[in-house]
N, C-alpha and C positions, 0 to 999 in steps of 0.2 A: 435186141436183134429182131427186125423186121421180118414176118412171116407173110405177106404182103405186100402185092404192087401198093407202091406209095398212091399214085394217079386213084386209086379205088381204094383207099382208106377212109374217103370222108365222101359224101356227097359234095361238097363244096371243092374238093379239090380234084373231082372228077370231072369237073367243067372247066378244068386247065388253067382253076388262080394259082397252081403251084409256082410259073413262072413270074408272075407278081410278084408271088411271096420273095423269092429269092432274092428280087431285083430292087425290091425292099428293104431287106435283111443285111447287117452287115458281110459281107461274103466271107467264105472262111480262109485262111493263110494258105499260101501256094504248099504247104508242106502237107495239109491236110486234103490237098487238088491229089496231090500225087498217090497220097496213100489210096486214097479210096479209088485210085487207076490202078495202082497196082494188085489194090484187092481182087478186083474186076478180071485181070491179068492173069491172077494166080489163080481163082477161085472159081471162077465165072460163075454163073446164077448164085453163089454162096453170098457173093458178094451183098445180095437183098439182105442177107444179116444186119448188114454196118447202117449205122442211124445216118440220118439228113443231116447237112447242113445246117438247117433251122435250129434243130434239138441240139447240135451241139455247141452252136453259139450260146442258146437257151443253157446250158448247161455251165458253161465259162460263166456268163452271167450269176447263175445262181451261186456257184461257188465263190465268186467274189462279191457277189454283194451283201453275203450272209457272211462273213467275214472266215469260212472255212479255212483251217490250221488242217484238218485231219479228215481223209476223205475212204473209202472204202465201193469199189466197183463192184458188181457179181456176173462177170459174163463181159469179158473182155475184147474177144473175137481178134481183129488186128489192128486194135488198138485210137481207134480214130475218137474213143468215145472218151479213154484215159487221156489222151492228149488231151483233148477241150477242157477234162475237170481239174489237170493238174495247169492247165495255162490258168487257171480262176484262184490257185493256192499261191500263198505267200513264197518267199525264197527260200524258207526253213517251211513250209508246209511238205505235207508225206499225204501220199495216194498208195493204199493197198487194192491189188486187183485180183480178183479171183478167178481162175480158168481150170479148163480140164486138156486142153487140143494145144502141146507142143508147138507143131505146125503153127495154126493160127497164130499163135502169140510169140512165133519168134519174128514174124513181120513188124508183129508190136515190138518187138526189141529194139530191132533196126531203128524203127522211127523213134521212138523215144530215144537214145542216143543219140539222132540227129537234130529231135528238138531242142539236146540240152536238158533233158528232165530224167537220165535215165538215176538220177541220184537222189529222185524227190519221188520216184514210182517202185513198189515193189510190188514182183511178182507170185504168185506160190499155187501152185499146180496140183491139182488134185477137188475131192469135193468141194466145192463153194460151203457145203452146210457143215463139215467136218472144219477146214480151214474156221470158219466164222464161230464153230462153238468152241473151238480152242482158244479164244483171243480172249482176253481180260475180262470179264462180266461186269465191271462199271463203266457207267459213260464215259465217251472219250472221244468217238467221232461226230464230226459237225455235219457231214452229208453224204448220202449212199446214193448210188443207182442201181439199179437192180434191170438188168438186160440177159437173164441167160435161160432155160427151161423152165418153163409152163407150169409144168406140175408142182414145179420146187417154189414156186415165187411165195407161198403164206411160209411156209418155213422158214425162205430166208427172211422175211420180212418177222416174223417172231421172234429169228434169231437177234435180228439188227437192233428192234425198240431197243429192248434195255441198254445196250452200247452207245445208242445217241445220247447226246449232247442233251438237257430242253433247251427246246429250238430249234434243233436237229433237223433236216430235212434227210426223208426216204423219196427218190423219187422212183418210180416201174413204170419201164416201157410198153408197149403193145398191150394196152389193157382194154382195146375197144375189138382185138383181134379180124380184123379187116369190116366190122359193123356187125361180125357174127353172133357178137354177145347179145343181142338185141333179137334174133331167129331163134326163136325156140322151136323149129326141126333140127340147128345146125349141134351136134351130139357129139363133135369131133374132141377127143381127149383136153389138148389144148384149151379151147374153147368152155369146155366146162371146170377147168380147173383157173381159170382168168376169171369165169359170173363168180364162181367159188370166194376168190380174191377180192375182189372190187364187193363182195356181199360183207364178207370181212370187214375190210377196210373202213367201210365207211359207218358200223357198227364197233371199231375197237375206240373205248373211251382214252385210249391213252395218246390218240394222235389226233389234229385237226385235217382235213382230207378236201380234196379237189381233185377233179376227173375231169383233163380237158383234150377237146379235139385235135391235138396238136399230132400231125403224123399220122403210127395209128393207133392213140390215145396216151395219155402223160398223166399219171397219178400222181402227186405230189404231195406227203404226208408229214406234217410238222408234229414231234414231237410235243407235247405236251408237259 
């Protein structure tokens, strides 16, 4: 979930390649045009939660081409991000999604029954970190996102290694937190719990790790 004008995430996309990019990119399905109107609609500024186009094609992509059977979200919002990961699952592929806000995720509802995927997505409401430590403790899924609270993201990502697959991809959003992570004045809660992560991450021997510009920033952590 974006904390972040997208235009001032990167220096390079503060020079307006954004529109490039898109015109680039394969564009995303009318059904994922609507959603992220009607986010806009019902939410207004909340809407900066829901990730780009770019990330969510990126996201279809990695789930299909790493061959994902069994997929697991953290931080669902209304749904625009489950949709991309469950378009990348097979026809017997399962997407678990984690949330807290009703509200938000009954827009997800809607649209996953309209996608057709409402039989391949489940939901389950309540802590992300409670839900995630009740599930099986042997690997089993093939790739995570992790898009929901700042603070939570090294737990859930604790939570998740052992559950992966090897091979497994974790991937976490907003790890560059609008360039803040790089300001050492900026102290802001968030922000020191993302340098936190990303210091993590890139020191846990059990994953292989990349940290790229994409948005604003895309960890992508392979199981080992």
């Amino acid at each position: 979930m974006a904390n972040f004008d997208r235009a001032a995430d990167s220096p390079i996309l503060a020079r307006g390649i954004q529109p490039y990019i898109a015109i680039h990119s394969s564009p995303p399905e009318e059904l994922l045009v609507d959603l992220a109107e009607e986010t806009r609609r019902r939410f207004g500024y909340m809407a900066d939660m829901q990730i780009g186009a770019e990330l969510g094609t990126l996201l279809t992509m990695l789930t299909a081409s790493t061959g994902a059977r069994r997929a697991i979200e953290v931080g669902t919002f209304t749904g625009y991000s489950s949709v991309c990961i469950a378009r990348g699952l097979p026809a017997d592929g399962q997407l678990l999604c984690c949330d807290v806000n009703e509200d938000w995720t009954s827009l997800a509802r809607e649209y996953w029954k309209r996608a057709g995927l409402d039989d391949q997505i489940e939901l389950r409401l309540g802590p992300a970190a409670t839900t995630i430590a009740a599930l099986p403790a042997e690997p089993s899924y093939d790739i995570a996102f992790i898009d929901a609270d700042k603070i939570s993201y090294q737990t859930y990502f604790d939570l998740l290694v052992p559950r992966m697959r090897v091979g497994g991809l974790i991937v976490a959003d907003n790890v560059l937190q609008g360039g803040y992570v790089v300001d050492a004045a900026s102290q802001e809660v968030n922000v020191r719990a993302i340098r936190a992560f990303n210091q993590a991450v890139v020191a846990d021997n059990r994953v292989q790790a990349v940290l790229l510009a994409v948005s604003d920033g895309l960890t992508i952590a392979r199981k080992l």
